[in-house]
N, CA, C and O of each residue as an XYZ file, in Angstrom:
240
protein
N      30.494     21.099    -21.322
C      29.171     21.001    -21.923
C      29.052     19.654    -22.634
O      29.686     19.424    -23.664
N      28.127     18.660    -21.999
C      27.789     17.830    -23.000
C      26.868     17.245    -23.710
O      25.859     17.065    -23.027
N      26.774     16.889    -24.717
C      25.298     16.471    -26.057
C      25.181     15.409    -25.927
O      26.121     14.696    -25.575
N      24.036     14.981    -26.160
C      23.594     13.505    -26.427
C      22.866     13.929    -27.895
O      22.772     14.937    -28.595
N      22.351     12.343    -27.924
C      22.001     12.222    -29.611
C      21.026     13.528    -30.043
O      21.368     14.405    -30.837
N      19.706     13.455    -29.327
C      19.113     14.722    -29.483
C      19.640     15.691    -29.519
O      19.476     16.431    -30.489
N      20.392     16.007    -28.565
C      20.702     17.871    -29.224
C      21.689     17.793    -30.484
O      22.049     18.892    -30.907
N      22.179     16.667    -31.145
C      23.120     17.156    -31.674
C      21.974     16.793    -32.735
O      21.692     17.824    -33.346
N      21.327     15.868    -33.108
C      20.045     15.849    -34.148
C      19.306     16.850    -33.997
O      18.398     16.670    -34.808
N      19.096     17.946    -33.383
C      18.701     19.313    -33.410
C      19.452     20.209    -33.887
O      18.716     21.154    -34.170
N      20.406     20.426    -34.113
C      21.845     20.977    -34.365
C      21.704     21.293    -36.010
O      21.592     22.296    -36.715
N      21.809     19.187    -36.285
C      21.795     19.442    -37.930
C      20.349     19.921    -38.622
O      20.138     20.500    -39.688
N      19.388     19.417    -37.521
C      18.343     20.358    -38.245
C      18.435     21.643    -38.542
O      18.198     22.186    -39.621
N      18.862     22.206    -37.342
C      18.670     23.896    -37.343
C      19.836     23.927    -38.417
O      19.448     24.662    -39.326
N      21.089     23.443    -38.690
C      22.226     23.858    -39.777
C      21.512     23.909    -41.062
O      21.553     24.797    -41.914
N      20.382     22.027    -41.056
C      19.820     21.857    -42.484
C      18.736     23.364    -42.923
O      18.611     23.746    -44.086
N      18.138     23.953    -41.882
C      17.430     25.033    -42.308
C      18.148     26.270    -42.369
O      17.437     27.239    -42.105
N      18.931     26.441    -42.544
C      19.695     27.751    -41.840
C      19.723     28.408    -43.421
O      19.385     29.591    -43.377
N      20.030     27.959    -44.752
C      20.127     28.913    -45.476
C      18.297     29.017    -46.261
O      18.125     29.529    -47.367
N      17.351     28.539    -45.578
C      15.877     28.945    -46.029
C      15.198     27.619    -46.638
O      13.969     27.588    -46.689
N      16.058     26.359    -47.170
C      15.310     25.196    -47.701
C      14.795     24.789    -46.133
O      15.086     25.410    -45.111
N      14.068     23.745    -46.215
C      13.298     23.121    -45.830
C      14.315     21.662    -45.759
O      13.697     20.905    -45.011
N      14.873     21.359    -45.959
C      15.837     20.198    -45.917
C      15.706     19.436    -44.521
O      16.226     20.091    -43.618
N      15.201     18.337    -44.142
C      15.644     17.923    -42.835
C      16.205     16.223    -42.741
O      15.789     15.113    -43.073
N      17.082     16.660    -42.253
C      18.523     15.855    -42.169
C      17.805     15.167    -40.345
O      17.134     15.743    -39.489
N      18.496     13.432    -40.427
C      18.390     12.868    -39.458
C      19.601     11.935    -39.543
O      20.044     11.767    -40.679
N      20.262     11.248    -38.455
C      21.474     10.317    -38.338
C      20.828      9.197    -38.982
O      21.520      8.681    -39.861
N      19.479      8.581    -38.752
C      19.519      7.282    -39.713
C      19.708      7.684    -40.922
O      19.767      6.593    -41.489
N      19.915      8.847    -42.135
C      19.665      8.983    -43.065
C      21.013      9.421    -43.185
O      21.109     10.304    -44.038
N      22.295      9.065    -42.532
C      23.414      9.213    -42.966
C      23.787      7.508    -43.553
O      23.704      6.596    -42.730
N      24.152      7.226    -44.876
C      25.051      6.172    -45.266
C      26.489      5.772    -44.724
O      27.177      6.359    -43.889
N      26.735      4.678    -45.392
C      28.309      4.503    -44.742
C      29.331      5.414    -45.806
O      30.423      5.914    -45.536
N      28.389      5.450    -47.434
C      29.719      6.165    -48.539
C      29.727      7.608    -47.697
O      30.801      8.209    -47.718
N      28.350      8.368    -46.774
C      29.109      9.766    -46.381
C      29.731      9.536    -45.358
O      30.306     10.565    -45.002
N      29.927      8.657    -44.655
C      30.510      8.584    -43.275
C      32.102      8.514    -43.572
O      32.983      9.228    -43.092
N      32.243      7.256    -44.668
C      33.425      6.751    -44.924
C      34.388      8.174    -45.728
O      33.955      9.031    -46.498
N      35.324      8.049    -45.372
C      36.318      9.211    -45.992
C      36.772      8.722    -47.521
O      36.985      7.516    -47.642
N      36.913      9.445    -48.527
C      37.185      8.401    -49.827
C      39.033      9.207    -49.683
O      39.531     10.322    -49.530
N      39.418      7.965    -49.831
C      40.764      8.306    -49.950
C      41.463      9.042    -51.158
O      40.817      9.281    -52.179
N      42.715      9.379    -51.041
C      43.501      9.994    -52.505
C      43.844      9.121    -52.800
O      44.244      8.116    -52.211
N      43.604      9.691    -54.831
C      44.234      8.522    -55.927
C      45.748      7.968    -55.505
O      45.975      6.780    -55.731
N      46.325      8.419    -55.170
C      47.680      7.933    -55.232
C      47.400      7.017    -53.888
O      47.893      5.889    -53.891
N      46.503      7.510    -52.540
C      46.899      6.578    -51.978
C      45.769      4.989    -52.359
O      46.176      3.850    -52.130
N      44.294      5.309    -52.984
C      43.808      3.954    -53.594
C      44.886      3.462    -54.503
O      44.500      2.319    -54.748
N      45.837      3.612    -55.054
C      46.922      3.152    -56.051
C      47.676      2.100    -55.482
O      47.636      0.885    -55.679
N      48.625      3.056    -54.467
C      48.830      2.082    -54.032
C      48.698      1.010    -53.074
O      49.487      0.121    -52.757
N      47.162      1.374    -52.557
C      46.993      0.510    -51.699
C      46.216     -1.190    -52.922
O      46.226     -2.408    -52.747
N      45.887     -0.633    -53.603
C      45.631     -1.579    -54.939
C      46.517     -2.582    -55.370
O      46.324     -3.792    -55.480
N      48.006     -1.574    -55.711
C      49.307     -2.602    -55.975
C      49.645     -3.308    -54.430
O      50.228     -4.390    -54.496
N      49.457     -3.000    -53.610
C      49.607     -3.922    -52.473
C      48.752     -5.098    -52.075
O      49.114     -6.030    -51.357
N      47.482     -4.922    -52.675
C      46.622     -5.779    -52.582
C      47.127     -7.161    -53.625
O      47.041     -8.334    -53.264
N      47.675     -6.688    -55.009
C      47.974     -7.373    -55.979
C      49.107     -7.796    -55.566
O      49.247     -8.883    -56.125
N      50.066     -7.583    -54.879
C      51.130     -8.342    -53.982
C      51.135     -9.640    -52.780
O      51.874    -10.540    -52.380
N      50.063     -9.178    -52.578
C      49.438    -10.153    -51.391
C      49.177    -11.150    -52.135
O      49.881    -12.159    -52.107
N      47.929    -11.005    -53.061
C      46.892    -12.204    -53.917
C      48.122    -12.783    -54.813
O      47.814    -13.934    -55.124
N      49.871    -12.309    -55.553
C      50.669    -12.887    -55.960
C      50.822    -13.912    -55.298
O      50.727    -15.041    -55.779
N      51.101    -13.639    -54.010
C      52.149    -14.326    -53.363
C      51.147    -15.279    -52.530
O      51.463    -15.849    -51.486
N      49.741    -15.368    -53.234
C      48.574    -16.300    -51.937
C      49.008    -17.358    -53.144
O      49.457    -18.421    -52.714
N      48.949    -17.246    -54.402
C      48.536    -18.044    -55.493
C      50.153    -18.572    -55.938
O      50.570    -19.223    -56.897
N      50.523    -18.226    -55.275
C      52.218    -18.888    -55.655
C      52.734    -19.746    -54.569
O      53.846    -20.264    -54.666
């Protein structure tokens, strides 16, 4: 079985109505912050101290 853009933009409509709001959801009206996954603290940490390792060693 396969979808193209329409049926699956029909999809989230029918999901966006499903518990009685009126809500209607479209793909241009997705951002990149919901698309993007936000990572775990420990791993923004250390991907932070690695960044600060790099920029050491640009400036030295």
């Amino acid at each position: 079985m396969e979808f193209d853009m329409s049926s699956l933009a029909n999809i989230a409509l029918l999901n966006a109505g499903a518990d009685g709001d009126t809500a209607v959801m479209s793909f241009s009206d997705i951002t990149l912050t919901e698309v993007t996954p936000i990572p775990e603290p420990s791993t923004a940490i250390l991907g932070l101290l690695g960044l600060g390792l790099v920029a050491r060693r640009r400036r030295a």
